[in-house]
C-alpha positions as CSV (number, residue, x, y, z in Angstrom):
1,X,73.0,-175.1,95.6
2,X,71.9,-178.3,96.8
3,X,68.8,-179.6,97.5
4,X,69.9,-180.9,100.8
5,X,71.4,-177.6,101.5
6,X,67.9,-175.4,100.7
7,X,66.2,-177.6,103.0
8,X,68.9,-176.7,105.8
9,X,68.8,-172.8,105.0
10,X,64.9,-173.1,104.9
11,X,65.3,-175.1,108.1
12,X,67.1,-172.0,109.6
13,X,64.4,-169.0,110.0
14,X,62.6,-171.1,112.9
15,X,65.6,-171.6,114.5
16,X,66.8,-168.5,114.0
17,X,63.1,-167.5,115.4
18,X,64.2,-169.7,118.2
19,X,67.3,-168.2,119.6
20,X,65.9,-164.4,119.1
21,X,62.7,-165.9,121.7
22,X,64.9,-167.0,124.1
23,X,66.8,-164.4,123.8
24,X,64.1,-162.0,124.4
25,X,63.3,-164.2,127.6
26,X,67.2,-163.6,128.5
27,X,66.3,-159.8,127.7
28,X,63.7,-159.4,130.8
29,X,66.5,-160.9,133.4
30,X,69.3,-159.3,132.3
31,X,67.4,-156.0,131.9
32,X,66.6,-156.1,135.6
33,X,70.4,-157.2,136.0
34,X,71.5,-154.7,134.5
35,X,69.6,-152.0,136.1
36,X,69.8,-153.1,139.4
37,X,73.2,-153.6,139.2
38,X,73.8,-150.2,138.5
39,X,71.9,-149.0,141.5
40,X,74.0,-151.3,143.7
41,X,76.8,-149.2,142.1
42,X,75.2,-146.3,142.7
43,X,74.1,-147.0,146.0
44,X,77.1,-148.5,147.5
45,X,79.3,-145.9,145.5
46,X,77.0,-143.0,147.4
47,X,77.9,-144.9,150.7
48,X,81.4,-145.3,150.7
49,X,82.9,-142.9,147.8
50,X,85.1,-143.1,144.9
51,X,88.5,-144.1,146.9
52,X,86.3,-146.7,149.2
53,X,84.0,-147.9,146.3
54,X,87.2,-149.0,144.5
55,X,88.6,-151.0,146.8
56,X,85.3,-152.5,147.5
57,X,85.5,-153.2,143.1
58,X,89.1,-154.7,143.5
59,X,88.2,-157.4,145.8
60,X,85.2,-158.0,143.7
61,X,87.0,-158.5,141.0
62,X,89.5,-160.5,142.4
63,X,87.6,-163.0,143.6
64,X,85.6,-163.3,139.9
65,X,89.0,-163.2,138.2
66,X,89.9,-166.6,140.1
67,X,86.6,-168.1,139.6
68,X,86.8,-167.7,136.1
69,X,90.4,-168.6,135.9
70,X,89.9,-172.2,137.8
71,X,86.1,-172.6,136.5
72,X,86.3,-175.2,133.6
73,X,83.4,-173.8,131.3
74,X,81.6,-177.0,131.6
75,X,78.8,-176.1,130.5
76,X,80.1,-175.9,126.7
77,X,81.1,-178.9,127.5
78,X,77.2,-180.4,128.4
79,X,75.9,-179.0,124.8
80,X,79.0,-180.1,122.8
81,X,79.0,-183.8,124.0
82,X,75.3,-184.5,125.5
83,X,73.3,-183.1,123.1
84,X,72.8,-185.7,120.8
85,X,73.1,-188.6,123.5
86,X,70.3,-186.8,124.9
87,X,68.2,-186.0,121.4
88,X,68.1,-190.1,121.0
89,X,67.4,-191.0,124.4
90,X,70.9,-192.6,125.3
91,X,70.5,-192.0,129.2
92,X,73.7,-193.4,130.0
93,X,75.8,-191.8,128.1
94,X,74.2,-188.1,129.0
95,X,74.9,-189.3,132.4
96,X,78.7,-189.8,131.5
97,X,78.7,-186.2,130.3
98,X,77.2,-184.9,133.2
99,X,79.5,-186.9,135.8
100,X,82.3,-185.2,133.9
101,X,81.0,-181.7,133.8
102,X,79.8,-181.9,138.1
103,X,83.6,-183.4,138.8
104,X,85.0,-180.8,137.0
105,X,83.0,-178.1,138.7
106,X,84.2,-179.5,142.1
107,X,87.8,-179.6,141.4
108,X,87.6,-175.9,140.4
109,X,85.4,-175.0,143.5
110,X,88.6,-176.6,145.9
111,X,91.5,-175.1,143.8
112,X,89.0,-171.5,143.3
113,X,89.0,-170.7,147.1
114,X,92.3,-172.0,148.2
115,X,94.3,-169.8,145.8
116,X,91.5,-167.3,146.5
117,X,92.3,-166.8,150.7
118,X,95.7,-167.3,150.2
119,X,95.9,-164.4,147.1
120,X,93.8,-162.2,149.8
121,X,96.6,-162.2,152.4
122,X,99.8,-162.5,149.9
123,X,98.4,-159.9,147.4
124,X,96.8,-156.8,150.3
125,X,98.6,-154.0,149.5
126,X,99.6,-154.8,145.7
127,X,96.3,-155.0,144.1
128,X,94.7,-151.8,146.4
129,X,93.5,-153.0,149.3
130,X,95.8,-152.6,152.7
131,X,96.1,-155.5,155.8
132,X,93.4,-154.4,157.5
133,X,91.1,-155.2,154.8
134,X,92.7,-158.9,154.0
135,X,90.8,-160.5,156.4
136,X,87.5,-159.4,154.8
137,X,88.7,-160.0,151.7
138,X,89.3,-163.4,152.7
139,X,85.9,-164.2,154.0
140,X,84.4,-162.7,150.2
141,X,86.6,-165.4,148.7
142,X,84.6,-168.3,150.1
143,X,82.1,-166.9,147.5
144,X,83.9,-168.7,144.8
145,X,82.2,-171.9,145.9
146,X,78.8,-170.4,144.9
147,X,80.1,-168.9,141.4
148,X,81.2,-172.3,139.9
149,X,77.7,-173.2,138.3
150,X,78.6,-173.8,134.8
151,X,76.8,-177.8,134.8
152,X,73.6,-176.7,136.1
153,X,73.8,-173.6,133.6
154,X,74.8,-176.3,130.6
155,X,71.6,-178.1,131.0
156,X,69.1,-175.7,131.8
157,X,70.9,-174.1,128.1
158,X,70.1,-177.5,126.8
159,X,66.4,-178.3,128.5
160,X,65.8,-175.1,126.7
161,X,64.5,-173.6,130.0
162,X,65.9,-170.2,129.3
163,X,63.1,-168.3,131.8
164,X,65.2,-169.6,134.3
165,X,67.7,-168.2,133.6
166,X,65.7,-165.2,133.3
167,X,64.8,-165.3,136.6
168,X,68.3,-166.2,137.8
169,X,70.0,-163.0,135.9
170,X,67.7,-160.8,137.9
171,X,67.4,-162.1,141.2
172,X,71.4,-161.9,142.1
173,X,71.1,-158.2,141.4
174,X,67.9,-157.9,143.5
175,X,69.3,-159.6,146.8
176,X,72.4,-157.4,145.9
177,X,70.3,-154.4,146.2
178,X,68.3,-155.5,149.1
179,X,71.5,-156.1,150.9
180,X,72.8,-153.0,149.5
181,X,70.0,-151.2,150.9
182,X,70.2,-152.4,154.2
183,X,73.7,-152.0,154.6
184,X,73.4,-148.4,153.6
185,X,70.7,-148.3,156.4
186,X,72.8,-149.2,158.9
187,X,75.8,-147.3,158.2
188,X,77.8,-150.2,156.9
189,X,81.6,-150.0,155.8
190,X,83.2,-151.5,152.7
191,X,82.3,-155.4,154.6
192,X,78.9,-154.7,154.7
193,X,78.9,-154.3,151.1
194,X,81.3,-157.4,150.7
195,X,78.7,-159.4,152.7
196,X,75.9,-158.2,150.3
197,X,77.7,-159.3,146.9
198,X,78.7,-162.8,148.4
199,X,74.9,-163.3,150.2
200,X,73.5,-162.0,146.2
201,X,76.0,-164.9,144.9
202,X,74.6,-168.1,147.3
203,X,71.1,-167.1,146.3
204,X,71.2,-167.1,143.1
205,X,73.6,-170.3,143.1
206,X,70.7,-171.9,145.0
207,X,68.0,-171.2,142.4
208,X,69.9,-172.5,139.8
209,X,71.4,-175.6,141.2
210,X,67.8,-176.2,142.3
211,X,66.1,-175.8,138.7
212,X,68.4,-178.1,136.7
213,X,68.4,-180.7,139.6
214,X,64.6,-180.6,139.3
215,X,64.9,-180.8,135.6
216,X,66.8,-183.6,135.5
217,X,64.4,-185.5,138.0
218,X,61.3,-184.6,135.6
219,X,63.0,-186.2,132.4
220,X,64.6,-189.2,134.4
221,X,67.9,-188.5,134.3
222,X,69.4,-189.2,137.7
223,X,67.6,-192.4,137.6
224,X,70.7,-195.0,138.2
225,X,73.2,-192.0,138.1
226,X,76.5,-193.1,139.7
227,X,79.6,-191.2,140.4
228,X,82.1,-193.8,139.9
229,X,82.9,-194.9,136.1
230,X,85.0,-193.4,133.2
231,X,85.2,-190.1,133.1
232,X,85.0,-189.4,129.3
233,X,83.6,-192.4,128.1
234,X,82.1,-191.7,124.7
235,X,83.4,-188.2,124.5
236,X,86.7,-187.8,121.9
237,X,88.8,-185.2,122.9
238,X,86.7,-184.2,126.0
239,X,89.9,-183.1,128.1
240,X,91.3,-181.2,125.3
241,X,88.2,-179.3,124.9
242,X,87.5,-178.4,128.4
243,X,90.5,-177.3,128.9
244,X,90.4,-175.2,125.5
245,X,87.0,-173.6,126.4
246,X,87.8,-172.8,130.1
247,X,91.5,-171.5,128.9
248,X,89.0,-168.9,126.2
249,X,87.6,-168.0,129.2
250,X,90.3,-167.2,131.6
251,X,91.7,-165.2,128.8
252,X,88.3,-163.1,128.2
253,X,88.8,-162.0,132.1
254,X,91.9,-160.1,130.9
255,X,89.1,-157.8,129.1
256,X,87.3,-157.1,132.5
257,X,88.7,-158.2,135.7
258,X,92.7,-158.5,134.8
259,X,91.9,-154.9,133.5
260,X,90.6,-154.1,136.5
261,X,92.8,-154.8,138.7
262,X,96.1,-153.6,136.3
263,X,94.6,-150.0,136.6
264,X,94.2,-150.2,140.7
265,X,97.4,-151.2,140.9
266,X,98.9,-148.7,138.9
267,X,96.8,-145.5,139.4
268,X,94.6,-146.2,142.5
269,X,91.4,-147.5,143.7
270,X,89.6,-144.4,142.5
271,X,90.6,-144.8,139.3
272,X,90.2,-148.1,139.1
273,X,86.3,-147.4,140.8
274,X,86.5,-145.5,137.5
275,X,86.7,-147.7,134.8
276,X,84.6,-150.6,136.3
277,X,81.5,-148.3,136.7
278,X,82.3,-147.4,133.0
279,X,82.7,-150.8,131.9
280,X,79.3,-151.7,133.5
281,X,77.5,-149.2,131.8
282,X,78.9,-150.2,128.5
283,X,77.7,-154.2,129.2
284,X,74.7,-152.9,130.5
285,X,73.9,-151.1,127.0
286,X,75.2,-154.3,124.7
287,X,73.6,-156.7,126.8
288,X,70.3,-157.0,124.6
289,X,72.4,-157.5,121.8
290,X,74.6,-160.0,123.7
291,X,72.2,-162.1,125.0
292,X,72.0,-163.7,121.3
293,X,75.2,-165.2,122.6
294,X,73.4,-167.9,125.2
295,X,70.6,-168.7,123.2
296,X,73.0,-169.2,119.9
297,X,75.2,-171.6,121.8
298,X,72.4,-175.1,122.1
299,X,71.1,-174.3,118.9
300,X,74.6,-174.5,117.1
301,X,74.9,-177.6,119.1
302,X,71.9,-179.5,117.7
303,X,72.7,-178.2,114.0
304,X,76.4,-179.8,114.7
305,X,74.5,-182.7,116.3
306,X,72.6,-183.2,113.2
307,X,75.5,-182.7,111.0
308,X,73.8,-179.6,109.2
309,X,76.9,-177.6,108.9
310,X,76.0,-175.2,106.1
311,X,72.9,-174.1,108.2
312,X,75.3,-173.4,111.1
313,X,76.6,-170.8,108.9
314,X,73.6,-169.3,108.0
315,X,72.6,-168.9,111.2
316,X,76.0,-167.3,112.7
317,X,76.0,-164.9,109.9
318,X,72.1,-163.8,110.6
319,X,72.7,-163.6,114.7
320,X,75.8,-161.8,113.1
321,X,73.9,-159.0,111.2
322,X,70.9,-158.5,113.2
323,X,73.0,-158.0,116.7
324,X,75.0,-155.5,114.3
325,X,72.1,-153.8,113.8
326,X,71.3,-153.4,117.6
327,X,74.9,-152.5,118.1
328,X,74.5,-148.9,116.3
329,X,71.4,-148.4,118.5
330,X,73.7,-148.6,121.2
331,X,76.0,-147.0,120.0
332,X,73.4,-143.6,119.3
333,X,72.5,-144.2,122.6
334,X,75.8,-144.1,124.6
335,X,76.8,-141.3,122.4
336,X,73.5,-138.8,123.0
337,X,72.7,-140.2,126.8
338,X,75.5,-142.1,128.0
339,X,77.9,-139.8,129.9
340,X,74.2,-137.7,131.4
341,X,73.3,-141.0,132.8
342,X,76.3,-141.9,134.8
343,X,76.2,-138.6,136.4
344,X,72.8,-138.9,137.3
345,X,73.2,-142.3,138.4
346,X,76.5,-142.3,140.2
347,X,76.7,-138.4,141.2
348,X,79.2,-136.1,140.4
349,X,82.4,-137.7,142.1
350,X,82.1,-139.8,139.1
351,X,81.3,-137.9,136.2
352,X,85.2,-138.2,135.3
353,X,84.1,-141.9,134.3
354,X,82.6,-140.8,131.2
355,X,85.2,-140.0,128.9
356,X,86.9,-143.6,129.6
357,X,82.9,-145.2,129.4
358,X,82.9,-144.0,125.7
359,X,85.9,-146.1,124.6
360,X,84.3,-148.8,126.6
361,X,81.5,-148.6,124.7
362,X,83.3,-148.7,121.4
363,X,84.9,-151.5,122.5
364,X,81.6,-153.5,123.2
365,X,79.9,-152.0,120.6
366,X,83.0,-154.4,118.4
367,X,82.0,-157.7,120.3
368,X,78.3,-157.0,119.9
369,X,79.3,-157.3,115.6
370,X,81.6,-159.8,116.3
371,X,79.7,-162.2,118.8
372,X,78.7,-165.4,116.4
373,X,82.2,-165.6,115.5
374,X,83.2,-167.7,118.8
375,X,80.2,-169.8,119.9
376,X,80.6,-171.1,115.5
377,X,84.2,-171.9,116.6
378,X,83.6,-173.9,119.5
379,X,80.7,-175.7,118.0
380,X,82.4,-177.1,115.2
381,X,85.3,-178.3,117.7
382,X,87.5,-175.4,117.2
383,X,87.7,-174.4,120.2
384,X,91.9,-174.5,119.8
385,X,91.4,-171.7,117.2
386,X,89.4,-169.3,119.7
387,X,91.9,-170.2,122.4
388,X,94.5,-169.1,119.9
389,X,93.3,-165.7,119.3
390,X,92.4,-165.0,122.4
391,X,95.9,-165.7,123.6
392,X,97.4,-163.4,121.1
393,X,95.3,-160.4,121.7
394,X,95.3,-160.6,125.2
395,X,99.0,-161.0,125.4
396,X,99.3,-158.3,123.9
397,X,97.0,-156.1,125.2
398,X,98.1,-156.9,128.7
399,X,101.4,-155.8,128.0
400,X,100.5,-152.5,126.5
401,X,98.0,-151.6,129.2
402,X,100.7,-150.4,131.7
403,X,102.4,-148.3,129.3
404,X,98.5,-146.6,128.2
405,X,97.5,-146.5,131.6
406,X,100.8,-144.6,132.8
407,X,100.9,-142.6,129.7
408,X,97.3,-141.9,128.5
409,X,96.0,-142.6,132.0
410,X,92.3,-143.8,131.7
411,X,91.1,-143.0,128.1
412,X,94.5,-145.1,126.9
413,X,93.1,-147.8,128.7
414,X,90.1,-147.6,127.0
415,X,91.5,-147.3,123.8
416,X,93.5,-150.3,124.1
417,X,90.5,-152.1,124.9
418,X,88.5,-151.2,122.0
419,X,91.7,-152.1,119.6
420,X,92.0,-155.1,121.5
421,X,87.9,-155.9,120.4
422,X,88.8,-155.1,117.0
423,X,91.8,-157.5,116.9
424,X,89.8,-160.7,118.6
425,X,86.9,-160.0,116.1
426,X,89.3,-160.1,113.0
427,X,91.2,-163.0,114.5
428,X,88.3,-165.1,114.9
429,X,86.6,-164.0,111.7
430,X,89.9,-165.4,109.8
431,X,89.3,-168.4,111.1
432,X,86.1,-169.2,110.3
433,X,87.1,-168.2,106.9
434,X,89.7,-170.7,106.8
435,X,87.1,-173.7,108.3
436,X,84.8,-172.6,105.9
437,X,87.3,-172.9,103.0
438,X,88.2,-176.5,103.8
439,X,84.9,-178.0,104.6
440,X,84.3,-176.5,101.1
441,X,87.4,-178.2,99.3
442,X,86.7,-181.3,101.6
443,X,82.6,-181.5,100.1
444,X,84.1,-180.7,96.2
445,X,84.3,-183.6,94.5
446,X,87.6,-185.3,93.4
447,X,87.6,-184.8,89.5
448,X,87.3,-188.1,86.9
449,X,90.9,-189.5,86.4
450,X,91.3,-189.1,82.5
451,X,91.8,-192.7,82.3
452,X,88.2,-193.1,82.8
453,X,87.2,-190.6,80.3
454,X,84.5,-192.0,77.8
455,X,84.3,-195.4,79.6
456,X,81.0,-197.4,79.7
C-alpha cells in the first residue's frame, strides 16, 4: 500500500464519523416522518376504509409517480458539479451550476402538472378512481409544483445543513396529521384528505426553499447572480448526467408508485390500499439504516472532488457493512413485531396487509445491504451504469408483476419485489467491481521495455 493511499484510508474514519452524525440528525426527522405518517394512514384509513383509503393511495401515488418521472434529480447534479467550485471559492462558476439546477426544476414543475391534470381526467376509471373523483384528482395534481425541490435540497446537502432537513422530513408529516385530524373532525370525504396531503406538500416546500435561499444569502452567493448565460458552462457532460440521474429515478418509482398503481388496476383499490400500507411499514423500519444514503452522497462528492478515489471505496464499503448490520435489526424486528403492529395501528380491516408487508420487508431489508452501491456509481460519473441496471430490473419486473399479481395475488407481488432488490443490488455491485478493476489496471504501472534493461 501506498503512502498516499494510508493517509486517504486514515482520512476516512472522520468522515465516515461525519456521515453517521448527519445521519443521526436525518434519524430524528425521518423518525417523526415515519411515525406520523403512519398515523395519517391510520387515521385517514379509520375514516374512509380499505376500498376508500385506496383510492385516496392511487391518486397519491399518481401524482408522486409524475413528479418523480419529470423531476430532473438536480440536486445530484449541485454536489457532482458545484462542489469543488464552491470548496475554492469560484462564485461564478457555483452560480452556473445553480442556474442550471433552478431551470431544470422549472421546466419539470410546467411539464409535472400539465401531464398531471390531463392523466387525472384521461386515466379516471383505469387506474381506480371513477369520473366523479377526476376533478379532485385534478386539483391534487397542482401539488406537483411544490414537490419539485431537488436544487434547494442539493445545497442544503452541500452547506452541510442536514438539521434542516431534519426538521423538513418531520414537519410534512405533522401538517399531514394536523390536516388529517381535522378533516376526520369534520366528517371529511376522500377530498378532505386530498386537501391535507397537498396543504402538508406547500409547507414543507416553503421551509425548504426558504432555508437554502437564506443560506445562500449568508455565504454570498446570490450576490450578482443572473439568469441569463450558458447553461453548462464549466460542467462536462452536465446534460448527460442529469438526464442519467433523473432517468435512475424515474425507474426507482417502478419499485413504489408504478407498483402501486399496477396492483389497483388489476385487483382493486383495496388491494392496492393493501400493499402501500405494507410498503410504508417496511420504509418506515429501513429508514434508519437508509438515511446513510443522504449523508453518503456530499461526502462522496468532496472525496471525488479531491481526487481521493481509494478512500471513496473505503468508505462505500464501511456505510456498506454497518447499514448491513442495522438491516438484520430490522429484519428481527418486522419478523417478531411487524404484522402485531399493523393491526394495532391500522385495525383489523387491514390485518390482511401483513403477509404481503413481510416480502416487503425482505425486499428493503436487500437495499438497506445494498445502498452504497449507487450513490459510489454516480459519484465517480457512472451514473450510465446505474441507469443501466435499473432499466434491466425494472423492465423486467414490470412485466412479471401482472402475471404475480393475477396469479399469486398480493404475496407474488411481493416476492417479485424482493427478487427485483436482489437483482439491482447484484447488478450494481458488478459494476463497481468492474470500475474498480480498471482504475486498478489504469494506476499499475506500464512494465520497463526490455530494451531498456540494464541501461544507465
Amino acid at each position: 500500500m501506498s503512502a498516499s493511499q494510508a493517509e486517504q484510508i486514515a482520512g476516512v474514519r472522520p468522515i465516515l464519523k461525519r456521515v453517521v452524525a448527519n445521519a443521526g440528525l436525518l434519524l430524528g426527522g425521518r423518525t417523526v416522518n415515519a411515525i406520523l405518517g403512519l398515523a395519517f394512514m391510520a387515521i385517514a384509513g379509520r375514516a374512509l376504509g380499505a376500498a376508500e383509503l385506496g383510492v385516496f393511495v392511487l391518486i397519491q401515488a399518481f401524482g408522486q409517480f409524475l413528479g418523480e418521472v419529470v423531476k430532473f434529480q438536480s440536486w445530484q447534479t449541485i454536489l457532482h458539479y458545484g462542489a469543488r467550485p464552491l470548496a475554492e471559492g469560484r462564485v461564478a462558476e457555483f452560480q452556473h451550476v445553480l442556474r442550471f439546477t433552478l431551470l431544470l426544476d422549472l421546466a419539470s414543475t410546467v411539464l409535472g402538472i400539465a401531464v398531471a391534470v390531463v392523466g387525472a381526467f384521461a386515466f379516471a376509471g383505469a387506474l381506480g378512481w371513477g369520473p366523479d373523483e377526476a376533478p379532485a384528482a385534478a386539483l391534487y395534481m397542482l401539488s406537483i409544483a411544490f414537490m419539485v425541490s431537488a436544487t434547494p435540497l442539493g445545497l442544503l446537502r452541500l452547506f452541510d445543513r442536514f438539521d434542516v432537513l431534519a426538521w423538513q422530513a418531520g414537519l410534512i408529516s405533522l401538517i399531514r396529521v394536523v390536516g388529517g385530524v381535522v378533516a376526520l373532525a369534520l366528517g371529511a370525504s376522500m377530498e378532505g384528505f386530498l386537501l391535507a396531503a397537498a396543504v402538508a406538500t406547500v409547507g414543507s416546500w416553503l421551509y425548504l426553499a426558504g432555508s437554502a435561499v437564506a443560506e445562500l444569502k449568508k455565504r454570498g452567493l446570490l450576490q450578482d447572480f443572473s439568469w441569463r448565460g450558458p447553461l453548462t458552462a464549466g460542467m462536462p457532460g452536465a446534460w448527460r448526467f442529469a438526464w442519467n440521474t433523473n432517468l435512475a429515478s424515474t425507474l426507482d418509482v417502478a419499485f413504489t408508485h408504478v407498483a402501486t398503481l399496477i396492483v389497483g388496476a388489476l385487483v382493486g383499490p383495496s388491494q392496492a390500499a393493501f400493499w402501500r400500507i405494507g410498503r410504508q411499514v417496511a420504509d418506515a423500519l429501513a429508514k434508519p439504516a437508509k438515511l446513510l444514503t443522504p449523508a453518503l452522497y456530499p461526502e462522496l462528492a468532496r472525496l471525488r472532488a479531491d481526487d481521493r478515489h481509494h478512500a471513496m471505496w473505503r468508505l462505500a464499503r464501511n456505510v456498506g457493512l454497518l447499514a448491513g448490520g442495522v438491516a438484520l435489526v430490522i429484519l428481527g424486528a418486522s419478523a417478531l413485531a411487524g404484522p402485531a403492529l399493523l393491526t394495532l395501528v391500522m385495525g383489523k380491516a387491514f390485518a390482511p396487509a401483513a403477509d404481503v408487508m413481510n416480502w416487503q420487508v425482505g425486499a428493503a431489508v436487500i437495499g438497506v445491504f445494498a445502498l452504497p452501491l449507487e450513490p459510489m456509481l454516480i459519484s465517480l460519473g457512472k451514473p450510465g451504469a446505474a441507469v443501466r441496471v435499473r432499466l434491466a430490473v425494472s423492465a423486467a419486473f414490470l412485466a412479471a408483476l401482472p402475471f404475480l399479481v393475477t396469479r399469486f395475488g398480493l404475496i407474488g407481488a411481493g416476492a417479485g419485489l424482493a427478487a427485483a432488490a436482489g437483482a439491482l443490488a447484484l447488478g450494481m455491485l458488478w459494476f463497481i467491481l468492474r470500475e474498480n478493476g480498471t482504475r486498478r489496471k489504469a494506476a499499475t504501472p506500464a512494465p520497463e521495455p526490455e530494451s531498456l534493461k540494464g541501461d544507465v
